[in-house]
C-alpha positions in Angstrom: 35.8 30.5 185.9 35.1 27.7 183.3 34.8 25.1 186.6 32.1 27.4 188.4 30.2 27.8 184.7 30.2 24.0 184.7 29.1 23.6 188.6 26.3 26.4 187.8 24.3 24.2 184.8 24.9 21.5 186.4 22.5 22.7 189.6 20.5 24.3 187.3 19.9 20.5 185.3 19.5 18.8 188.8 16.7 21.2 190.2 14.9 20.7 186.6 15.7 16.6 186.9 14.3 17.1 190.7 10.9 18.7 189.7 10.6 16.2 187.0 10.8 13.6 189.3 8.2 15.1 191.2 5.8 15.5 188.3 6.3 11.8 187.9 5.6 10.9 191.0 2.4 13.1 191.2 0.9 11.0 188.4 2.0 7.9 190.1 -0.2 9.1 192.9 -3.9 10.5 191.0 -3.3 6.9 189.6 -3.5 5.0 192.9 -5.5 8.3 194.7 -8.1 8.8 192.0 -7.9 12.1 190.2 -9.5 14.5 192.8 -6.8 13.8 195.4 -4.4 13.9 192.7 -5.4 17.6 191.9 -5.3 18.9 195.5 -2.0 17.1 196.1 -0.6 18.9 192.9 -2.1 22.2 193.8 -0.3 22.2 197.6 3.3 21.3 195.6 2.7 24.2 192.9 1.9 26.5 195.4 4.8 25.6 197.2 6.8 26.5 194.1 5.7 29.1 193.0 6.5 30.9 196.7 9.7 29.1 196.0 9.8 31.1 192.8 9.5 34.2 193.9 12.4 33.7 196.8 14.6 32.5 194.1 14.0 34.7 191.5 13.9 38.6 193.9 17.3 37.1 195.2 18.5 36.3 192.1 17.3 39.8 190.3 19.5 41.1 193.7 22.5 39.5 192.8 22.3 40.3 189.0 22.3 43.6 190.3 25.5 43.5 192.5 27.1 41.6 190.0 27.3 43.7 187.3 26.2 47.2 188.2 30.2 48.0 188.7 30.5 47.0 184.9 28.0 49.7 184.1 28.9 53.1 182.7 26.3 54.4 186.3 29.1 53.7 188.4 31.3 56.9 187.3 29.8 60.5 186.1 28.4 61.6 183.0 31.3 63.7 182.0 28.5 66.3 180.3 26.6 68.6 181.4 23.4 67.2 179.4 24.4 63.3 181.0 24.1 64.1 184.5 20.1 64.9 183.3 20.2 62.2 181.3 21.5 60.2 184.5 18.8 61.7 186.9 16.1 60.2 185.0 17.3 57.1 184.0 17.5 56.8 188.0 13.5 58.0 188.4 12.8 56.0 185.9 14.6 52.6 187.6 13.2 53.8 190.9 9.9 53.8 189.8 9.6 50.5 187.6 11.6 48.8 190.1 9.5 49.8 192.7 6.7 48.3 190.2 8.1 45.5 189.4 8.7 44.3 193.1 5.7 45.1 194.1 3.6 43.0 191.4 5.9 40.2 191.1 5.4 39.3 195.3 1.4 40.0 194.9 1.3 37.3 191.3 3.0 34.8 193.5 1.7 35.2 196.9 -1.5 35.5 195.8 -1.1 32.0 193.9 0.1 30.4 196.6 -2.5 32.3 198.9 -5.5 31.0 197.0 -4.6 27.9 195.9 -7.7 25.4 196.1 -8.3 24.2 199.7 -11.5 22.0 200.8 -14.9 24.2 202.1 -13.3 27.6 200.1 -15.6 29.5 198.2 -15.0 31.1 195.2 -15.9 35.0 194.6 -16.7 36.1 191.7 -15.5 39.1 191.2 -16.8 41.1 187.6 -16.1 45.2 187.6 -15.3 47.7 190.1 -15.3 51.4 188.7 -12.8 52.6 191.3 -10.3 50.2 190.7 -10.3 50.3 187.2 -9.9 53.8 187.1 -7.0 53.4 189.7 -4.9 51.4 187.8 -5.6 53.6 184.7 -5.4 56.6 185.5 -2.0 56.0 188.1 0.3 54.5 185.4 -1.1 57.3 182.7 0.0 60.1 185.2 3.3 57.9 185.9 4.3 57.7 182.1 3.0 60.9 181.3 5.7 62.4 183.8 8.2 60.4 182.7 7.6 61.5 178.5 7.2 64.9 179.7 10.8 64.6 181.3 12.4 62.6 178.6 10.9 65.2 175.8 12.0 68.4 177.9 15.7 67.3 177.8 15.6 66.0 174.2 14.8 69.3 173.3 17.2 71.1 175.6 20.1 68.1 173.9 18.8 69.7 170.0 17.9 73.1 170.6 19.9 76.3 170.2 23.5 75.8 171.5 24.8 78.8 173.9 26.1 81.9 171.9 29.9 80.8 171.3 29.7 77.3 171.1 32.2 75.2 169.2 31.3 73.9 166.1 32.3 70.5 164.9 31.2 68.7 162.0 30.9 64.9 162.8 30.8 62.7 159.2 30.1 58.8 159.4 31.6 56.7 156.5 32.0 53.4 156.3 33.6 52.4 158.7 35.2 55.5 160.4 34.6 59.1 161.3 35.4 62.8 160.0 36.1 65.9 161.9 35.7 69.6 160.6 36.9 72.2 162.6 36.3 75.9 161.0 39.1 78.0 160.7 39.6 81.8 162.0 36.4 82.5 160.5 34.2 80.2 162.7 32.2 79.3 159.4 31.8 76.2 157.9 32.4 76.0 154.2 29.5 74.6 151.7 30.2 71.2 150.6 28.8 69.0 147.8 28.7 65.0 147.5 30.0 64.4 143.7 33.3 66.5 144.3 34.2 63.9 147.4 37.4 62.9 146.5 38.7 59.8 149.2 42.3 61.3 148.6 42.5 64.6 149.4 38.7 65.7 149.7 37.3 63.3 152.0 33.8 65.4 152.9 33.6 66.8 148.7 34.3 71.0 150.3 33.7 73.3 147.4 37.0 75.5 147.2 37.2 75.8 143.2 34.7 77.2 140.5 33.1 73.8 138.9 30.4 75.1 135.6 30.3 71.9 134.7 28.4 71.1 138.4 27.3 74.9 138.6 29.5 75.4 141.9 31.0 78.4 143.1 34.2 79.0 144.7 33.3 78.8 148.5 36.0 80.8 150.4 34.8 80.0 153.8 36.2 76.2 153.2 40.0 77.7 152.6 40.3 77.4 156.2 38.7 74.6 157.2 40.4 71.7 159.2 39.6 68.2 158.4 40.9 65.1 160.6 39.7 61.6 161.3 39.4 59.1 164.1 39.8 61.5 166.8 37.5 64.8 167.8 39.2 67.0 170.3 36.8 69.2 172.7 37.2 71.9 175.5 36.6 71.4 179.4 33.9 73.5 180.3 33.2 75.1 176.6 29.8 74.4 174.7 30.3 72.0 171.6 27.5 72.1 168.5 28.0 68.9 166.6 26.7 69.2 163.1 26.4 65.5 162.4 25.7 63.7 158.8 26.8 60.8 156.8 28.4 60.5 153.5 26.8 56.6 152.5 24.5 54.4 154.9 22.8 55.6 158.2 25.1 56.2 161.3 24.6 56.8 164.5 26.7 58.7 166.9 26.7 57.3 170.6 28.7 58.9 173.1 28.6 57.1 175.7 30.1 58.7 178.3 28.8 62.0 177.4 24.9 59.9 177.8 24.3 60.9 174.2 23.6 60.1 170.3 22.3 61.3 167.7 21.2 59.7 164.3 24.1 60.5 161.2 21.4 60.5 157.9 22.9 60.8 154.4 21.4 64.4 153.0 19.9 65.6 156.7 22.3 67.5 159.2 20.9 66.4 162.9 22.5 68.6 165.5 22.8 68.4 169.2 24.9 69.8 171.7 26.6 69.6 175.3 29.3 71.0 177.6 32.0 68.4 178.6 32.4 68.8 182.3 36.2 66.5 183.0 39.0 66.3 180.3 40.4 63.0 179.3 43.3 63.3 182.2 40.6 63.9 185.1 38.4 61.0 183.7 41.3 58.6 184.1 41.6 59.5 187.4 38.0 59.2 188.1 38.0 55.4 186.6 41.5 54.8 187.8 42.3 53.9 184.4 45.8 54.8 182.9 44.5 54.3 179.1 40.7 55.3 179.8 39.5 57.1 176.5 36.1 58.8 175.3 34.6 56.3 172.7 32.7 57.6 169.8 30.7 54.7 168.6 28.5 54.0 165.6 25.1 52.8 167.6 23.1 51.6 164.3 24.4 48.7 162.2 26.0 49.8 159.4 27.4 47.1 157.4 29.8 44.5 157.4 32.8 46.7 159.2 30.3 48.2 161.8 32.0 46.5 164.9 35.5 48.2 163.8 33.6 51.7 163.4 35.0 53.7 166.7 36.5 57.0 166.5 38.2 58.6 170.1 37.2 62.0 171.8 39.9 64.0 173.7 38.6 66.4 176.1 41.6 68.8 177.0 42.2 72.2 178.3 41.7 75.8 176.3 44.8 76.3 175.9 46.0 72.6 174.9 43.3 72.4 172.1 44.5 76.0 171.2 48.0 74.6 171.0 46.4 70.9 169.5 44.9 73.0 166.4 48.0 75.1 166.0 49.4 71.7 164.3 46.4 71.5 162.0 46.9 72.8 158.3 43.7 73.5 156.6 42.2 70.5 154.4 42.9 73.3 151.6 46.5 72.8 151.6 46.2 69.1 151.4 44.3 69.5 147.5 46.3 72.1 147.1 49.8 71.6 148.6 51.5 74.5 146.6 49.2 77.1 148.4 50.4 76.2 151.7 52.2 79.0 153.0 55.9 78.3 153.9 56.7 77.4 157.5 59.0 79.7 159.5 61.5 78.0 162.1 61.0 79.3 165.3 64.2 79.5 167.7 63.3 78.3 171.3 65.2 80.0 174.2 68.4 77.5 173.7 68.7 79.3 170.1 69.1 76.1 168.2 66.0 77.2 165.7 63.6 73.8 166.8 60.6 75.0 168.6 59.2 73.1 171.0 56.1 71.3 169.8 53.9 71.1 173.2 50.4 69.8 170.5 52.5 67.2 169.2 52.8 65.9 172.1 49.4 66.2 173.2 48.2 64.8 169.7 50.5 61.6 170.6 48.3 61.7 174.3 
């Protein structure tokens, strides 16, 4: 690798010591030519190059493009409903400004080579023409007017309304990490208030206990709220609502894989929400990766720390998140361990009173 890096800049030194060397040698000539000659001489050889040019370069922007389009997330599915749209026109828009970009790049350098100076040509001025003005207006407006008209429809179909029974998990930024709140039997969120956070054993500041000194009131809906870090888990196939804030700087989540993110604001809940289409298990198949996992990323710089800020999605089965949440005791108990409720043994079928713990292992997954 480090021998064909070396053999690449050293071509790339040698072409640009080559067309120095011509340069030089062009002067060399107007000097014993006379400047007129000169000039035509030089306009043959940069015409030349720039048809050169554009050979080099269209193969070049080819072989990017083979390179390193298998390193790109493109090559396997979105692994949510809302990415596959978000795929479709990422491709209309590549289709289209490649198509563009093509297009323009041969016409700029043909046409310089094309029209390069030559003896007896004459030159046509050529000041307005009302058709083709418009064209070229009117075209790309109608082009990019699609295009916003596309991107804005699914931004609002990402933010809108989530389907009736949707999850609901609250996704916290901190530096540099991420929290997860579940809500308990009651599918409701508890209040929460900044100057009760408590990094201990009240990470997010849930109001659970009467405060007058802050004017709070006991909020029971928090009681059975479940609080975890690092790691969200999700359902295959079940709608997910992420209520998504900060608790110091501006975050950002980026789910890659998922082909979405959403800004995490101190003080302003942003929402959006998606359907993941292939649990953890299948998307390891699909990459042919052993120890693929979801990333949950921080896309907006954040701080010193903000390269170490990556939290882990598992997408599992109903029944193995069922199972995964069964192990989760409310962040209540952990304030308030001598609430927690005694835990019965349960005998398995061998009678030996250890029940077998199929979350655990899932949670070790």
């Amino acid at each position: 690798m480090t021998t064909t890096i070396f053999l690449t800049i050293a071509v790339i030194v040698l072409i640009f010591v080559v067309i120095f060397q011509i340069a030089k040698a062009s002067e060399y000539v107007s000097v014993i030519k006379g400047e007129n000659e000169s000039r035509k001489q030089n306009n043959k050889i940069n015409g030349f190059l720039m048809l050169s040019f554009m050979v080099v370069g269209l193969i070049g922007v080819w072989y990017c493009n083979d390179l390193l389009y298998p390193k790109t997330l493109l090559v396997h599915p979105a692994a949510s409903n809302h990415g596959e749209r978000v795929d479709s026109m990422l491709w209309v828009t590549l289709w289209v400004t490649g198509i563009v970009f093509v297009a323009t790049q041969i016409l700029l350098f043909w046409f310089a080579y094309k029209y390069q100076e030559k003896e007896g040509a004459k030159v046509f001025y050529f000041p307005h023409n009302n058709f083709i003005e418009a064209l070229w207006t009117v075209v790309p407006a109608i082009v990019l007017a699609v295009l916003v008209i596309i991107g804005l429809r699914n931004w609002y179909s990402f933010t809108g309304d989530a389907p009736e029974g949707a999850m609901q998990v609250e996704v916290t930024g901190k530096q540099f990490g991420w929290i997860f709140r579940y809500p308990g039997k009651d599918e409701k969120l508890g209040k929460k208030y900044f100057k009760v956070i408590d990094n201990a054993t009240n990470p997010l500041g849930l109001i659970w206990s009467d405060d007058a000194a802050l004017g709070l009131k006991d909020d029971k809906d928090t009681h059975d709220d479940i609080v975890v870090e690092q790691t969200m888990y999700l359902v295959k196939g079940k709608p997910v609502r992420l209520i998504i804030g900060s608790r110091d700087v501006i975050h950002d989540v980026g789910l890659p894989h998922f082909r979405l993110k959403m800004d995490a604001v101190p003080g302003i809940p942003t929402t959006m929400w998606f359907t993941p289409t292939m649990t953890t298990e299948e998307m390891r198949k699909e990459t042919g990766n052993p120890n693929f996992e979801y990333e949950l990323s921080c896309d907006q710089m954040c701080g010193n720390g903000h390269y170490s800020m990556k939290g882990t999605v598992k997408v599992v089965t109903q029944a193995e998140f069922d199972a995964w949440k069964a192990t989760k005791s409310p962040a209540y108990y952990a304030a308030f361990p001598d609430k927690a409720p005694a835990k019965p043994t349960v005998p398995d079928s061998t009678g030996t009173g250890k029940a077998k713990d199929t979350a655990k292992a899932i949670a070790k997954n």
